[in-house]
Structures are given as structure tokens and as C-alpha cells.
C-alpha positions in Angstrom: 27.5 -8.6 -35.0 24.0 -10.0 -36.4 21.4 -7.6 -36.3 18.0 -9.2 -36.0 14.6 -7.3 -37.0 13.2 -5.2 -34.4 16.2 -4.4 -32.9 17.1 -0.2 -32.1 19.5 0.8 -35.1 19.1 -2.0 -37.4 18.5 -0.9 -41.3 15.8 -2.8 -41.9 12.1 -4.6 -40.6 12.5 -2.5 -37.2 9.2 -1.4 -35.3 7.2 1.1 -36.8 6.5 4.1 -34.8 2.7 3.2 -34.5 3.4 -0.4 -33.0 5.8 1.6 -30.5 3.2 3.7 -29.7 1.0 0.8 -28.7 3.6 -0.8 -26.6 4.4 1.7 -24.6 0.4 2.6 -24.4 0.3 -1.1 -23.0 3.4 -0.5 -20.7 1.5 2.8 -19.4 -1.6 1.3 -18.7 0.0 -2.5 -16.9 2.1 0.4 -14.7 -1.1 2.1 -13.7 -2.8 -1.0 -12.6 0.5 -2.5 -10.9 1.5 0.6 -8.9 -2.0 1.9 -8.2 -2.4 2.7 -4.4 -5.6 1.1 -2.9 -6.4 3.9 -0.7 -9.8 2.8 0.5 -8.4 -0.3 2.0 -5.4 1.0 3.5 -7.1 3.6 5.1 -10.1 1.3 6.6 -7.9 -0.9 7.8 -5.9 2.2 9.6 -9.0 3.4 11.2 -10.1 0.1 12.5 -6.4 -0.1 14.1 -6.8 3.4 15.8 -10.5 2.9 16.8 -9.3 -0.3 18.8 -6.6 0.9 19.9 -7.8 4.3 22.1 -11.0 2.5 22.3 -9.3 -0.2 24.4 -7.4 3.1 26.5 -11.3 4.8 26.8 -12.7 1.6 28.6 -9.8 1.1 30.9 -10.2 4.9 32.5 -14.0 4.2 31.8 -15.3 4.6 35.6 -11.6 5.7 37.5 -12.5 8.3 39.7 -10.0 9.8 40.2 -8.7 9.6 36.8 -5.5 7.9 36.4 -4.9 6.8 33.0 -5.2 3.8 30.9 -3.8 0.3 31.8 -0.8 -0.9 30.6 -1.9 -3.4 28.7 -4.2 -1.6 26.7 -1.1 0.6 25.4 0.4 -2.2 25.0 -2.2 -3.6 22.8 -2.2 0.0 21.1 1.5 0.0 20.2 1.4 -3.7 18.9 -2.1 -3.1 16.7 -0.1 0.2 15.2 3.1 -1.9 14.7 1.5 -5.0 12.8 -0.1 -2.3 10.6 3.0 -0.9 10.1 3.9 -4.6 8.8 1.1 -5.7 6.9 0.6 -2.1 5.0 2.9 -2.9 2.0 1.3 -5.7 1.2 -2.3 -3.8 1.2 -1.0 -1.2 -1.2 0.4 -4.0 -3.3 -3.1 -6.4 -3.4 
């Protein structure tokens, strides 16, 4: 087999451990930026989904006297709110 320079194991012209050490510097910091979680984002865009959500439940018992519980179709908008978050979050911790 040919044995080009750089290669692990070859004899001679491999990388010196100081241009390693820079790589993998480099590697480290493109992995930091790439994986890094948004936090701020995801969790703003949670709270707006949970805030519209029971909000939407608190204005349909809003005036019921006797009390007797939220409309269907505001836990249905609940439940589909939480689910497309559920969908789009990957993507907010990726951007």
C-alpha cells in the first residue's frame, strides 16, 4: 500500500502535534456552535403555546355560572397548539 503524507502511521511528513491540536480546537468550537441548544427561543415559543392554549379554556368558562368546564373546541385547540410544537421544536433547537 502507498502511504501519503498526513496519513496516521506513515514514517514521514505526518501532522505535527501542534497542527492537531488546532484541528481538533476547530472541530470543538464548529461542535459547540452546531449542537448549541437555543433555549430562549424554544422556551418563548413554549410559553406562547401554553398561554393560548388555557387562555382559550379561561374564556370559554369565563361567565358559566354554574361552572361547567371549557368547550370542546378550545381543548381541542389546546391539544393541537401543544402537538404542532411538539413538531416544529427540533427544528427551533437546530436554527
Amino acid at each position: 500500500m502507498n502511504e501519503t503524507a498526513g496519513t496516521a502511521g506513515g514514517s514521514g511528513g505526518g501532522l505535527d502535534p501542534r497542527g492537531a491540536a488546532a484541528i481538533m480546537t476547530q472541530a470543538g468550537e464548529r461542535a459547540r456552535c452546531e449542537l448549541r441548544v437555543r433555549r430562549p427561543v424554544v422556551f418563548v415559543t413554549w410559553g406562547v403555546v401554553v398561554l393560548a392554549g388555557y387562555g382559550a379554556m379561561w374564556l370559554s368558562v369565563r361567565g358559566q355560572r354554574p361552572v361547567t368546564g371549557p368547550a370542546w373546541e378550545t381543548l381541542l385547540l389546546a391539544f393541537l397548539l401543544i402537538l404542532a410544537m411538539a413538531a416544529i421544536e427540533p427544528r427551533l433547537r437546530r436554527s
